[in-house]
C-alpha positions in Angstrom: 0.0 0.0 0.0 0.9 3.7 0.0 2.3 3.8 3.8 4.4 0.8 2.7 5.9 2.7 -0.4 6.8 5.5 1.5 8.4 3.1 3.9 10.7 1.7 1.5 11.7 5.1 -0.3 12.6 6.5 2.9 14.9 3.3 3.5 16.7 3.6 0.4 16.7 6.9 0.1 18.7 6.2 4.2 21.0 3.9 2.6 22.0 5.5 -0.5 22.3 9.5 1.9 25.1 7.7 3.8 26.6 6.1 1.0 27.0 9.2 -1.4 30.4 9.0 -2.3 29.2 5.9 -4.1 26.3 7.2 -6.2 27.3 8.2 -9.5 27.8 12.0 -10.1 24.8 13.3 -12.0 22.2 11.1 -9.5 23.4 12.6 -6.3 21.5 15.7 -6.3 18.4 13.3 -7.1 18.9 12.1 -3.4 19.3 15.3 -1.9 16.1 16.4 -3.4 13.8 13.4 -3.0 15.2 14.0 0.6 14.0 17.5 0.8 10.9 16.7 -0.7 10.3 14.2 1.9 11.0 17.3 4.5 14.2 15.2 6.0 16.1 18.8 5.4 19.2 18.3 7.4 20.1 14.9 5.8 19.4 17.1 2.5 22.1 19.5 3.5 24.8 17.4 4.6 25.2 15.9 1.5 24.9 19.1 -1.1 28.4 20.0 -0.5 29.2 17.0 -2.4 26.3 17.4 -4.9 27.7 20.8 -5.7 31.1 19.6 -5.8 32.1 20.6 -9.2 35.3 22.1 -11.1 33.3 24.5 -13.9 30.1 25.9 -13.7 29.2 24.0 -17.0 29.9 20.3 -15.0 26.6 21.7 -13.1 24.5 21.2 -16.6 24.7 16.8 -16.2 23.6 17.9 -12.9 20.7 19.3 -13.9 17.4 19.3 -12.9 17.5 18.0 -9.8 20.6 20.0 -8.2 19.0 23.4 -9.2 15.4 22.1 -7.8 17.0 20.4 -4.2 18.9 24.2 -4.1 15.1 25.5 -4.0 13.9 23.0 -2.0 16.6 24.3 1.1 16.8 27.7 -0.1 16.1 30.0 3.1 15.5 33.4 3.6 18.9 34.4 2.4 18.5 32.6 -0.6 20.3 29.8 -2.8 23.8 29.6 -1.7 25.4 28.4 -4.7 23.8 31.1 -6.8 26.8 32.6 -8.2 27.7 29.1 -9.6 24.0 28.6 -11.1 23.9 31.9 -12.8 27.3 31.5 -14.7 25.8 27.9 -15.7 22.7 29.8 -16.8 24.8 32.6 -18.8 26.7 30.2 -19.8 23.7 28.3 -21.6 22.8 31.0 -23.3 26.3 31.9 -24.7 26.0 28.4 -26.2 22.5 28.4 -27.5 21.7 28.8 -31.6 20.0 32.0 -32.5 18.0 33.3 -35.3 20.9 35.2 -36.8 22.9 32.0 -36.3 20.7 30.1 -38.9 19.3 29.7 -42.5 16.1 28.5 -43.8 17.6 24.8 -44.0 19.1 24.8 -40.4 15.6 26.9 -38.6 14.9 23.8 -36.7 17.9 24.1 -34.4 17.1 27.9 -33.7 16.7 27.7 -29.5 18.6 24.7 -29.1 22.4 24.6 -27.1 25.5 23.3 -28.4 27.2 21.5 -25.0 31.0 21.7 -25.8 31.8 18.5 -24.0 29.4 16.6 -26.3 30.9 14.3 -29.0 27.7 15.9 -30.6 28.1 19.7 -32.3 24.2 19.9 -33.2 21.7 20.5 -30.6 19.6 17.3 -28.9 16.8 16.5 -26.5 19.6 17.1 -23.9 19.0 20.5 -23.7 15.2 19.2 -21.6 18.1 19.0 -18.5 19.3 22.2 -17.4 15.9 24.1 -19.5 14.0 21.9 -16.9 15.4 24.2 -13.9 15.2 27.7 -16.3 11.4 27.8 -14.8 12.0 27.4 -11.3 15.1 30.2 -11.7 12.8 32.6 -12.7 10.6 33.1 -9.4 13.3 32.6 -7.7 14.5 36.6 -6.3 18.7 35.1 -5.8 18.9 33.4 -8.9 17.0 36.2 -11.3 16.2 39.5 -10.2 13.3 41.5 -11.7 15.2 43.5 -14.5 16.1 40.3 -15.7 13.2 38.6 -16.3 12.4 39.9 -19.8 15.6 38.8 -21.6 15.8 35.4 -19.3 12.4 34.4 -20.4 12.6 35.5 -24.2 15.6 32.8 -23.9 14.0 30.4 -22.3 10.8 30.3 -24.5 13.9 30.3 -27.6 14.9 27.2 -26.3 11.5 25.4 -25.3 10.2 26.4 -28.8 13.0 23.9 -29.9 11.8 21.5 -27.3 8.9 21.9 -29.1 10.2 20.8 -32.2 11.9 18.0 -31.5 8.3 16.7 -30.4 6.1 14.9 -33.2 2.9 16.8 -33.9 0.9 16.0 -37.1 3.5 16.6 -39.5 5.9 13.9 -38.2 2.5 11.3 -38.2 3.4 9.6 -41.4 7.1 8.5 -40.1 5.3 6.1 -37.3 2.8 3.3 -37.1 -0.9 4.0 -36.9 -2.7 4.6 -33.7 -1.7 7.7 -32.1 0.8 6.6 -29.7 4.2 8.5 -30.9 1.8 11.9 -30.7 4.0 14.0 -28.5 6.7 11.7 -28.0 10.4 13.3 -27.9 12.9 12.5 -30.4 16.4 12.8 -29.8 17.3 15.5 -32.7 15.0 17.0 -35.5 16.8 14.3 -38.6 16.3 11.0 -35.9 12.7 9.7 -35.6 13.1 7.3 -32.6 11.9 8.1 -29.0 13.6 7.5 -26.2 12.1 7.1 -23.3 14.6 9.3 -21.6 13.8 12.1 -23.8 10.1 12.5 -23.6 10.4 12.0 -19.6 12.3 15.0 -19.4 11.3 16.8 -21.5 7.5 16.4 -20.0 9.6 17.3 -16.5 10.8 20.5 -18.3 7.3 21.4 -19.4 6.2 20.9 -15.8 8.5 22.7 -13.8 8.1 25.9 -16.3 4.8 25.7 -15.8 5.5 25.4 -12.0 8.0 27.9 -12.3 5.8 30.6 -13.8 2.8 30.2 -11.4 5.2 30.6 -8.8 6.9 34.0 -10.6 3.0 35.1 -11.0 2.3 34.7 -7.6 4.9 36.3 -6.4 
């Protein structure tokens, strides 16, 4: 049942908090926020230091979203205290992202999307659905963007989820996949590759949730 569940998250989530070291790098911050979530704040906070542990703001992007979202989890009245850090990954996102001017009428598709340096990759992928999935959240945050900022930080961050948005299969993709409606809205990995990994669409329905999220919380505040 539901009590039991909980039971058995809270155990492992025990076992893998004292065990950290031995998580790989780009699931630790997962603990640390299914720890906050689950209100067990000081366990949260003894193991960021590790979670932020990192030699270039752009390491922080594999990190992403769940570092950025444990960070907000914990934030007190002071703020995020690795802001610094997340705003140079955040500039740093930008300075790597395709714009309008960058691009023809045969290469529009990629207009939004980031080229990560360390990828083996040079065109833009789904990848992007990582550190765009904490963009949201950033936003009502007051130490990670401050109110003159908002206009240019969201006309970036809509440039990048419109090419979310096009690496998602609408209509026009329908004739590339079997009959029956299930690929509709499924997220392929680049706008030439037609499969859909799993992966993909979950983040990039985790990105679509936490703007939302993000901008109700901006709104409110």
């Amino acid at each position: 049942d539901g009590a039991a569940l909980v039971e058995r998250i809270g155990k492992e989530l025990t076992r893998l908090a004292s065990d950290i070291e031995s998580v790989p790098v780009p699931e630790r911050p997962m603990v640390a926020w299914a720890l906050a979530k689950h209100a067990r704040y000081d366990e949260a906070r003894a193991i960021m230091p590790i979670c932020r542990r990192a030699e270039h703001p752009g390491m922080l992007v594999g990190r992403m979203p769940w570092l950025g979202l444990a960070e907000i989890e914990l934030a007190r009245a002071e703020g995020v205290p690795s802001a610094p850090a997340l705003r140079e990954m955040r500039d740093m996102m930008w300075q790597l992202q395709i714009a309008r001017a960058d691009t023809d009428a045969a290469s529009a598709d990629l207009i939004g999307g980031i080229v990560f340096t360390r990828s083996l990759n040079k065109l833009p992928t789904w990848q992007v659905a990582r550190p765009l999935a904490f963009i949201g959240p950033m936003l009502a945050e007051p130490s990670l963007t401050e109110a003159d900022e908002l206009p240019s930080e969201m006309v970036q961050m809509f440039e990048a989820l419109r090419f979310l948005r096009q690496l998602s299969a609408g209509d026009h993709e329908g004739h590339m996949y079997a009959a029956g409606g299930d690929w509709r809205w499924g997220v392929r990995p680049t706008p030439w590759e037609q499969s859909m990994p799993i992966d993909a669409s979950a983040m990039a329905l985790i990105c679509v949730c936490q703007t939302i999220y993000g901008l109700e919380r901006l709104e409110a505040r």
